[in-house]
C-alpha positions as CSV (number, residue, x, y, z in Angstrom):
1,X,-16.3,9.4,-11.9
2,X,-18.3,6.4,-10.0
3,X,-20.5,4.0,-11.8
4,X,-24.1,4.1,-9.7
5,X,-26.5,2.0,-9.6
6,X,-29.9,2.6,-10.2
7,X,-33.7,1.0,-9.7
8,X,-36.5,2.7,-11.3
9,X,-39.6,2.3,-8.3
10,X,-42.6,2.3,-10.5
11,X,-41.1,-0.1,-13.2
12,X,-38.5,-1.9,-11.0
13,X,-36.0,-1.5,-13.7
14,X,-32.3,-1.4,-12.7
15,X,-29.0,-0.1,-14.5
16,X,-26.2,1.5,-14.1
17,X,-25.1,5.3,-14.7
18,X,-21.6,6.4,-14.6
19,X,-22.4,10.4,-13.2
20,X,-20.2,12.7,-11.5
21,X,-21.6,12.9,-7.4
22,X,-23.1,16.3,-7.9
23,X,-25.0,14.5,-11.7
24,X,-25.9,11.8,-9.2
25,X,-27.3,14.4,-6.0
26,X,-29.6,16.1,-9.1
27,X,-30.4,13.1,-10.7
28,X,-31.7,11.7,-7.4
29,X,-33.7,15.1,-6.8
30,X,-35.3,15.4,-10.3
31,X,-36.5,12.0,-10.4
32,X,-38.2,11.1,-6.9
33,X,-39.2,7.4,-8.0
34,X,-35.3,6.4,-8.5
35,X,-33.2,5.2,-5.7
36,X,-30.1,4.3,-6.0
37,X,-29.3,0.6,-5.3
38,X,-26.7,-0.2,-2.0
39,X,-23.9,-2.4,-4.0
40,X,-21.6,-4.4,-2.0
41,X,-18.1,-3.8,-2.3
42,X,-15.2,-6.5,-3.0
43,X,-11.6,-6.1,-2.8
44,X,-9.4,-8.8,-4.1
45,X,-5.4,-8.7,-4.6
46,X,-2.3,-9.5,-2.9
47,X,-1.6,-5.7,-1.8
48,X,-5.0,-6.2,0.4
49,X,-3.4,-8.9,2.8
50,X,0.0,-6.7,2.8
51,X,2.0,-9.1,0.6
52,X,2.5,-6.6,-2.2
53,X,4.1,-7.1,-5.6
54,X,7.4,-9.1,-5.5
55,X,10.1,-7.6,-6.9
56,X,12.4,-9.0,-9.1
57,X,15.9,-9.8,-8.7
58,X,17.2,-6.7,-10.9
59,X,15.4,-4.4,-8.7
60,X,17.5,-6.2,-5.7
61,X,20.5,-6.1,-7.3
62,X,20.4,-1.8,-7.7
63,X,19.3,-2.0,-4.0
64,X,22.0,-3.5,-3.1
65,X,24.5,-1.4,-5.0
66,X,23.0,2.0,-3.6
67,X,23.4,0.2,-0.1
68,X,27.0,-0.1,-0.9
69,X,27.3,2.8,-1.6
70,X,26.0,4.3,2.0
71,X,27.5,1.9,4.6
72,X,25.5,2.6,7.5
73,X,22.2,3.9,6.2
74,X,19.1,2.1,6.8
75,X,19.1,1.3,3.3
76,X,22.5,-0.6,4.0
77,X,21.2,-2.7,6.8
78,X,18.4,-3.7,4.7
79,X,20.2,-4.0,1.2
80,X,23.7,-4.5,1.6
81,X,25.1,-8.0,0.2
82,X,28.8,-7.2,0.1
83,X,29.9,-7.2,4.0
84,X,31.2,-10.9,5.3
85,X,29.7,-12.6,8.0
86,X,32.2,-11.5,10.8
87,X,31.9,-7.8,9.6
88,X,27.5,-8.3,10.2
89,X,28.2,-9.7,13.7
90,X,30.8,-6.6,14.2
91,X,28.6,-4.4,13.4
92,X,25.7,-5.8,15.7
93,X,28.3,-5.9,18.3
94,X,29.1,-2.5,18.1
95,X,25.3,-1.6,17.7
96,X,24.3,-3.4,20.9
97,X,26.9,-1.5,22.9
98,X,25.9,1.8,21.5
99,X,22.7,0.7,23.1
100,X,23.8,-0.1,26.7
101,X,23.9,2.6,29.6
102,X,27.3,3.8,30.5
103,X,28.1,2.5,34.0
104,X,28.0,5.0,36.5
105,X,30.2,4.9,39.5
């Protein structure tokens, strides 16, 4: 349930109520001289700019394994730690090539 704010017309009180939205619709409807009060909203936190949580190197690590595990999954090509450099530039060799058009005579 939301916390509302609230402003009493007559009085020009203010406070907050923490109501369900159908407590807050009847609320509103009983009492005529309360409004509720606009509040502005802020968000703060990495996830907002699409950083995210890092994660740590143990987390990597069972990626990594898994990846292993399932050579040519998409988990592989992000994770995998284990293949040398000439078997990565094999297998983007062999990737482009699956790419190309066949030549047609």
């Amino acid at each position: 349930m939301p916390t509302y704010k609230f402003c009493d017309e007559k009085t020009g009180e203010e406070w907050d109520e923490f109501l369900s939205f159908s407590d807050r619709e009847k609320f509103l409807e009983d009492n005529k001289h309360i409004r509720q009060v606009p509040v502005m909203f802020s968000y703060t936190g990495d996830h907002i700019m699409g950083v995210g949580p890092k994660t740590d190197a143990g987390f990597e690590d069972r990626m990594s394994q898994i990846a292993n595990a399932h050579p040519g999954s998409p988990l592989s090509e992000r994770y995998s730690s284990n293949e040398s450099h000439a078997k990565i530039k094999a297998r983007a060799v062999i990737e482009k090539h699956k790419k190309k058009k066949p030549l047609v005579s």
